[in-house]
C-alpha positions in Angstrom: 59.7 -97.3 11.9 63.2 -96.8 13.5 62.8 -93.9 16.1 66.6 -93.2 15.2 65.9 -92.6 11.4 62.6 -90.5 12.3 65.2 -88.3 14.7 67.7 -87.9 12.3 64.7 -87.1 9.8 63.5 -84.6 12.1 67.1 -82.7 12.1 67.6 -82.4 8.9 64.1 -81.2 8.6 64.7 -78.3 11.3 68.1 -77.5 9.4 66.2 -76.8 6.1 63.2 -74.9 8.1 66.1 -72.7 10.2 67.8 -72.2 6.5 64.6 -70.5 5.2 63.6 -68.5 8.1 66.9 -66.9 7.9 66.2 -66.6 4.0 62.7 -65.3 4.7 64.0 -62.5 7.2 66.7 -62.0 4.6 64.2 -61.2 2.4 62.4 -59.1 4.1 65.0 -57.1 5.3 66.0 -56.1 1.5 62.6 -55.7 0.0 61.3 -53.4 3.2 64.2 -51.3 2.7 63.6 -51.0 -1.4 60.0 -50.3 -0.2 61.0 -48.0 2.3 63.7 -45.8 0.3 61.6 -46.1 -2.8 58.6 -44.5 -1.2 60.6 -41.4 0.7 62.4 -41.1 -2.4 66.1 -42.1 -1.3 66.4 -42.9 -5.0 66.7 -39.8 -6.5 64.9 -40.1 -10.0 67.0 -38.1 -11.9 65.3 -39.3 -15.5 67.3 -42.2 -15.6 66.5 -45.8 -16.0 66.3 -47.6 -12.6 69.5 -50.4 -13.1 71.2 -52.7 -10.0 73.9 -50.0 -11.0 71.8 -46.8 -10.2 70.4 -48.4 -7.0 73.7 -49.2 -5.8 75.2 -46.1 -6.0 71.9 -44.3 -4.7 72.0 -46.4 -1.5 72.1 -45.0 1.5 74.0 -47.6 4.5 72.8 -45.8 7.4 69.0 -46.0 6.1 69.5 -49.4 5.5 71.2 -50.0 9.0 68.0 -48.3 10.4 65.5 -50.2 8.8 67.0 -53.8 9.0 67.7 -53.0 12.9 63.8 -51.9 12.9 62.5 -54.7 11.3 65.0 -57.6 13.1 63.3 -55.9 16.5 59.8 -56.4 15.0 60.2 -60.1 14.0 62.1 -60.7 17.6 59.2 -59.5 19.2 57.0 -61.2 17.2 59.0 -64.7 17.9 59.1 -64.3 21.2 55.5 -63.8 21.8 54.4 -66.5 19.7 57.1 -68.8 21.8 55.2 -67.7 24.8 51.8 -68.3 23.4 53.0 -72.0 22.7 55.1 -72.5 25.8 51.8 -74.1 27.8 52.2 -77.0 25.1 50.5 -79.2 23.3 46.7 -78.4 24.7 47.4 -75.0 23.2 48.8 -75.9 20.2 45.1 -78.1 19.7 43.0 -75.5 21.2 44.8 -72.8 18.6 44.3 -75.1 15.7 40.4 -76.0 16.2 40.8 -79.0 18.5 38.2 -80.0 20.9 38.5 -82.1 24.3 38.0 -85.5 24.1 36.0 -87.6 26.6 37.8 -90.6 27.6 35.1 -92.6 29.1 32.7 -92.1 25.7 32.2 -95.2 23.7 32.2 -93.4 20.1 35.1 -93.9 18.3 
């Protein structure tokens, strides 16, 4: 295996994994605010049929400004703690996934 290959593997990897995080928050963003405005009735159900047209005009910007600044705070908080949890390295990352310590001087394999 050519440790330049694996490297460039392992970029193009992390590009695609940065592209859907960003497409994950995205997401989340728009579906908590349809959630959000649905529930305190932003959309006012006047008896017509709920269309992309009807929710676009119903929208409210500051709402939506409020909501995606509330949830971009929660996931930033969220990041950063879990990068601190990891920071201690690779003995966390075990211990976190079920990993036990193993005795060097044992004669089990």
């Amino acid at each position: 295996m050519n440790f330049f290959e694996s490297q460039a593997k392992a970029r193009n990897q992390t590009k695609t994994l940065v592209f859907l995080f960003g497409v994950a928050v995205l997401s989340l963003i728009v579906l908590t605010n349809l959630l959000v405005m649905g529930v305190f009735g932003y959309f006012g159900l006047d008896g017509q049929a709920i269309t992309l047209q009807y929710i676009v005009d119903q929208f409210h910007w500051k709402v939506f400004t409020a909501i995606s600044i509330v949830v971009l705070i929660f996931i930033f908080v969220a990041s950063l703690y879990k990068i601190s949890t990891l920071s201690g390295g690779g003995k966390v990352v075990a211990k976190s996934l079920g990993g036990s310590l193993i005795n060097h001087s044992t004669d089990n394999l």
